[in-house]
Structure formats: C-alpha cells, structure tokens
N, C-alpha and C positions, 0 to 999 in steps of 0.2 A: 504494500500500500504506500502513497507516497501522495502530498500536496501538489495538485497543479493549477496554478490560474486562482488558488482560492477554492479550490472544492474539492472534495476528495475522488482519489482515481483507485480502482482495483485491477491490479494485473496477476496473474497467474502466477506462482514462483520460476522464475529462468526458465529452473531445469524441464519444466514442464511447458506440452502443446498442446490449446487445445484448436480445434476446427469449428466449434462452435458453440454456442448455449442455447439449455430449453428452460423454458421459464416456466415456470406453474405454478395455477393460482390456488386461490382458496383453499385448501384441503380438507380445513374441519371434522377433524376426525374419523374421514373416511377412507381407513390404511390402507383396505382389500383395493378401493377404486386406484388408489397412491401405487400399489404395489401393480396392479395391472397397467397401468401410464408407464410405471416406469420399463417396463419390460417391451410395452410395446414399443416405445423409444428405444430402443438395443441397449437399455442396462440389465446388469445381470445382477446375482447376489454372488460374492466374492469374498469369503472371511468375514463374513456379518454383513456386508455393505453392499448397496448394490452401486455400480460401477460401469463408467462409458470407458472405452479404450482410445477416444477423439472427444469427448464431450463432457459441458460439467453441467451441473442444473443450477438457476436459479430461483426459489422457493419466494412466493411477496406475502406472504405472512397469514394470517392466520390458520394456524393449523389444528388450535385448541378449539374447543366448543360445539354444541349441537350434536357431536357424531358420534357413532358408538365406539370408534376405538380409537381415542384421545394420545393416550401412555404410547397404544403401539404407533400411531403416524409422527409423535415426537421422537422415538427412538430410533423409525427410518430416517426422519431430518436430522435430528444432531448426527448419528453417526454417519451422516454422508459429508453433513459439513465438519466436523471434527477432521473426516479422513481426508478432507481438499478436494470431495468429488462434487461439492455443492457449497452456495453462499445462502444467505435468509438473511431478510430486511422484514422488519418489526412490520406485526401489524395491527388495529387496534381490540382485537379480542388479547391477543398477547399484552398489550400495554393495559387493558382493564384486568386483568389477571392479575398483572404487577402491582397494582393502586389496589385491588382487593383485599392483598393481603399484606401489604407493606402499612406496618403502622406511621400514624401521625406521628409529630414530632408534640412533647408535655408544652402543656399549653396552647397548642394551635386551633384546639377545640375539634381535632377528628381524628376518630378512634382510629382510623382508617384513610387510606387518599382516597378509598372511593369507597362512599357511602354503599353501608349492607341493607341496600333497601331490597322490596320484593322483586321489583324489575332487574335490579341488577346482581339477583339471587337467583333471577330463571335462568338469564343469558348466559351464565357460567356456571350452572348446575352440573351440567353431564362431567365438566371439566372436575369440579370439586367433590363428585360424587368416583371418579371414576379416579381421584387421587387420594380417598378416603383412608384408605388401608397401606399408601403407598407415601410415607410423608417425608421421608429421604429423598427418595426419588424426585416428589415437589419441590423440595428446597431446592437440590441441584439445577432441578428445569427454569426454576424461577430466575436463579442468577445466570444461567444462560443465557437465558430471556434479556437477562438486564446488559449482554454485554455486544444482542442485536444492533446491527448499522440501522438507523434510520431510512435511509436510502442509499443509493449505489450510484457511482457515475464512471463509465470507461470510455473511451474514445470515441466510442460509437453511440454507443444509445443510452440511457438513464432508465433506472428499477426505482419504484417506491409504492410504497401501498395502496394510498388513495388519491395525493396528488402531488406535483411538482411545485412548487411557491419558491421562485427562485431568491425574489428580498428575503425569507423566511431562513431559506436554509444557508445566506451568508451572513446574517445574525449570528446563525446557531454554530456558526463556523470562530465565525468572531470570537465570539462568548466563551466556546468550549471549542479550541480547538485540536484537543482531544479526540473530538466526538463521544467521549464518555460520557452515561447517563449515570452521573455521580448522583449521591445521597441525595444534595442540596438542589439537583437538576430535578430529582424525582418528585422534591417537595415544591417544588418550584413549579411543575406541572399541573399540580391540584388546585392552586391556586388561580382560579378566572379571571382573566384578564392581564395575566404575565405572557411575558414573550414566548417563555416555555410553556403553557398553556395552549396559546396560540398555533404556536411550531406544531403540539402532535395534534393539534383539531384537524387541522389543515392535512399535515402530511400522513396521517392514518386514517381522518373519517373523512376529508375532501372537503371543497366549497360549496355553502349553502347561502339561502335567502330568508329572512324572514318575511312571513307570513301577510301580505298586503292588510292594515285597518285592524291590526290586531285581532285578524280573523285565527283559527284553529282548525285543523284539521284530524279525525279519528284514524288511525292504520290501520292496518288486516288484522296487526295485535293486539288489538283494542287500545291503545293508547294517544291523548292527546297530543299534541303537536304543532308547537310556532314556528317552526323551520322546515326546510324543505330542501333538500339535495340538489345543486346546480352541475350543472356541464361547465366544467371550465374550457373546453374548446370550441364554446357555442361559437359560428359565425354569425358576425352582426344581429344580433338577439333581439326582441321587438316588441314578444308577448312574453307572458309568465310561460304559458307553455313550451316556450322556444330554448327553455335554458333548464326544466323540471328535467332529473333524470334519478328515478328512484322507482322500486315495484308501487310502491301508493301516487296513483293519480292526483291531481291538483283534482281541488271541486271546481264545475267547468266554468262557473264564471270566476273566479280566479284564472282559470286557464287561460280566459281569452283576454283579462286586465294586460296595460301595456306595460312594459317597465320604467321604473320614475328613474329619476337623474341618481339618487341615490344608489336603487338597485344597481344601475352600469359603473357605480363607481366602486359598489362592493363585490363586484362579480371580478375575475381577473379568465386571463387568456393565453392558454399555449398554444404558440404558434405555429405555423405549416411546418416553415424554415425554422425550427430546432429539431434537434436528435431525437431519435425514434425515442419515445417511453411507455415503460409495461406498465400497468397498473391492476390490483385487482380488486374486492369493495364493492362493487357495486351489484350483482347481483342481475347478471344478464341474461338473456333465454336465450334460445332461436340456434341456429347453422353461427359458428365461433365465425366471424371476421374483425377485420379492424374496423377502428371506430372511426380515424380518420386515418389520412396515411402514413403518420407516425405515432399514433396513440392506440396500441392494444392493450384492452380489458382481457384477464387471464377468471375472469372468475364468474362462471356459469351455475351456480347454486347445486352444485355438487350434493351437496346434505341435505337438501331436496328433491331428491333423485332427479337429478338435471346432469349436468357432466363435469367431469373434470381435467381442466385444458391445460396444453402444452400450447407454445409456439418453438418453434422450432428458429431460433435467430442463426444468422450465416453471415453477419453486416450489411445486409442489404438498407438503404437510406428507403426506401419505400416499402412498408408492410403488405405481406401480402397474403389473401385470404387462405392461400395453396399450404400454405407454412405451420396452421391451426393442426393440432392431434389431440383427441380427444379419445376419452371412455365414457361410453351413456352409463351411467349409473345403475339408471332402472334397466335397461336392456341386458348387461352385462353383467349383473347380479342377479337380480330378481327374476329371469325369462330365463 
C-alpha cells in the first residue's frame, strides 16, 4: 500500500501477478451461494482457502446479517483475505455490528455507539444469535472488522460500499492519515453531525434526500421515514423521482414534486469521466448490468433469494454488461 496524489492506492505484493479482479457484492450470510460464485469463477479450495491461480477477489462488505450462515461466509472472507487471495472494504451492517457492541465512553451518556433499540435488535439478530455460543470467535471478527479499509482506490477503478464523496474521503485522509479506525474515530462516528459521522453515512449507506414539507413515508418494514435514498449519478435531475433509488417507492405525488434549489445543492454527482466504481447497498433486481458506464452495483439481494454477483474487472474504462457472473439463489439452491 502506498500514498499517491493524496488517496490511498492498493497494489498486489511485487512478487505477485494478478490478471485481474472479481468483485462481489452483498453476501449476507449466504456461504453455500459465496461458495458456488466462487467456484464458478475458477476458484478452488486449496489448504482451507479457496484460491485463483491469475485472480484475487474483491468483497464490498457486508457479509454479516439476514443469512443463515453468518460465522461460515466470515471464515471464507477472512481467510481468503488473511491469505492475499482477497481484499474487503467495510460495509455498513459490518460498521453497525461494531457500534452495537462497542461501549460508550463514562459519561457520554450511551451504553453503547449504537443504540439497543428493537429495530436495530432485528437487523443484527441472525448475526448475534448465530455468534451466541461463539464469543471468541466474535471478538476476533469484530477487531477484524475494525481494521476494514473504508474504500479502495488502484489505478484503474475505485471499490466502496455505498458511495464515492470525494471532499469526504480527503478529510478523512487528512484527519487520519493512517486510515485507522482508532478508539476516538469510533466515538467520533456516533456522534451526529461530526465529520466522522458524516464520512460513514455517506460512504456505507450512500446519498439521501429528505422528505419534501416534512412529509413521511411507511416501508415494506413497517417503519417511518424522513429520508429517502438518492442516485448520486443522476443526470440532470428535475423531479423527486428522477434521483429516488431504493426498493420503497416515493408516494406518487412526491414523485412527480420538482426538486428545490436546496435539494440540487445536497444531492452530489459522479461523473462519466472518473474511474470505473463498484458499489454494492443498494438492493437491485432484474438481468446484473451496469448502472452507468462506470458505476457497477454488485448487490442483487442475494438473502432474498435474488442473486449473488460477481463482475468480472480486466481494466476495461467502460463496464460492460458481458463481465456480470452471477448464482440465482433460488434456482441454484432451492430447485
């Protein structure tokens, strides 16, 4: 690893070649789908690990949560990246895992960085149920956890979980050029309204909009909602719907509202002309392509018997739909 230009660059060790990367998204717990991708991409298991003889993988984070087998798709990801055959960049089930159970600091008034409420007792149940019996094992994965890159950037294209903020992440560089998520970074994220705050909203759960007239919207989860998930690649953006990108629809007359001067100034924009970036977070259906011609989404709701995607990178500056490898979940397990 090495500083260039101000941002961090990942290159392979010397002695080592590779010919190219596959990225995969989401996994959430879904090892059997994890272990079929990875084979069908020609890795194999080799001494515990499964293994490319030309290729490494890159994993965009979350692999805790929802899925029945948590322990085992953490065990294929460390030890692939322990052994140099794989990278992982934070995602934010992985970061609320961490605030879950890392205590507050005496006096700051929370038991906890992130509140043990009921919601955020479902979202991480399978996780904390499925490390019940297992609380060495926990420890270890947690400080794993903690020693995740935020994001990735190599010559050719940039990895992060939900989005790219480029002021954001030379702050963070600033700040902590390290990139270590120390003590005080940790406490420093709980906090609403700190830069670090900011940094993982942004770069694990993506750009959002609040709610036009202090309207609220219900999700499929039943829960209320002042925000709402944006596209930060929208081109020239116009209506509320033009910029909404999340499984809950806008209600339609918000949908067809135009956006006010503030909206366009809180919304941001990656552009045609920068580096390819993966991304995963968002929870996409349909035939896997790119989103635009440099921004591929890696994450098809796998833990929803949807699928779970590879791209297949070779440095191409234009992504292309041919490059997606995928396992249907429900076809390839369940049928």
């Amino acid at each position: 690893m090495k500083n260039s230009g101000g941002v961090r660059s990942w290159e392979t060790d010397v002695t080592e070649q590779w010919r190219g990367y596959d990225l995969i998204g989401d996994v959430h717990g879904c090892a059997l789908s994890l272990q079929m991708l990875l084979e069908k991409l020609g890795y194999s298991k080799q001494g515990g690990v499964y293994r490319h003889p030309e290729r490494k993988v890159i994993f965009l984070g979350d692999i805790v949560d929802r899925g029945p087998r948590i322990r085992e798709s953490l065990h294929i990801v460390r030890d692939m990246v322990d052994a140099g055959c794989a990278h992982i960049v934070m995602g934010n089930h992985e970061y609320n895992y961490l605030c879950y159970l890392t205590p507050g600091r005496p006096g700051s008034g929370m038991p906890y960085l992130r509140e043990h409420t009921a919601r955020h007792r479902r979202i991480l149940n399978e996780t904390l149920e499925q490390f019940a019996n297992y609380s060495q094992e926990q420890t270890e994965f947690l400080q794993w956890m903690r020693e995740m890159p935020l994001f990735m950037e190599f010559d050719a294209f940039r990895v992060v979980h939900a989005c790219w903020h480029q002021p954001l992440i030379d702050r963070f560089l600033e700040q902590y050029p390290d990139q270590v998520l120390t003590d005080d970074f940790m406490h420093r994220s709980a906090q609403q309204g700190s830069m670090e705050w900011t940094l993982m909203d942004r770069l694990l759960r993506g750009t959002h909009l609040r709610m036009p007239n202090d309207e609220v919207m219900i999700s499929k989860d039943g829960f209320k909602r002042s925000f709402f998930r944006t596209k930060f690649w929208a081109q020239s953006p116009y209506y509320y719907a033009d910029v909404v990108f999340q499984p809950d629809p806008l209600p339609t007359h918000v949908a067809r509202m135009v956006l006010n001067e503030q909206d366009h100034d809180d919304l941001m924009h990656y552009s045609l002309d920068e580096k390819p970036l993966f991304i995963g977070h968002y929870w996409r259906d349909g035939e896997p392509a790119p989103i635009t011609s440099n921004i591929a989404c890696l994450d098809y709701s796998a833990v929803k018997f949807g699928k779970l995607v590879a791209y297949r990178y070779d440095g191409e500056a234009e992504l292309r739909k041919d490059k997606f490898i995928w396992v249907d979940v429900r076809k390839e397990i369940f049928e």
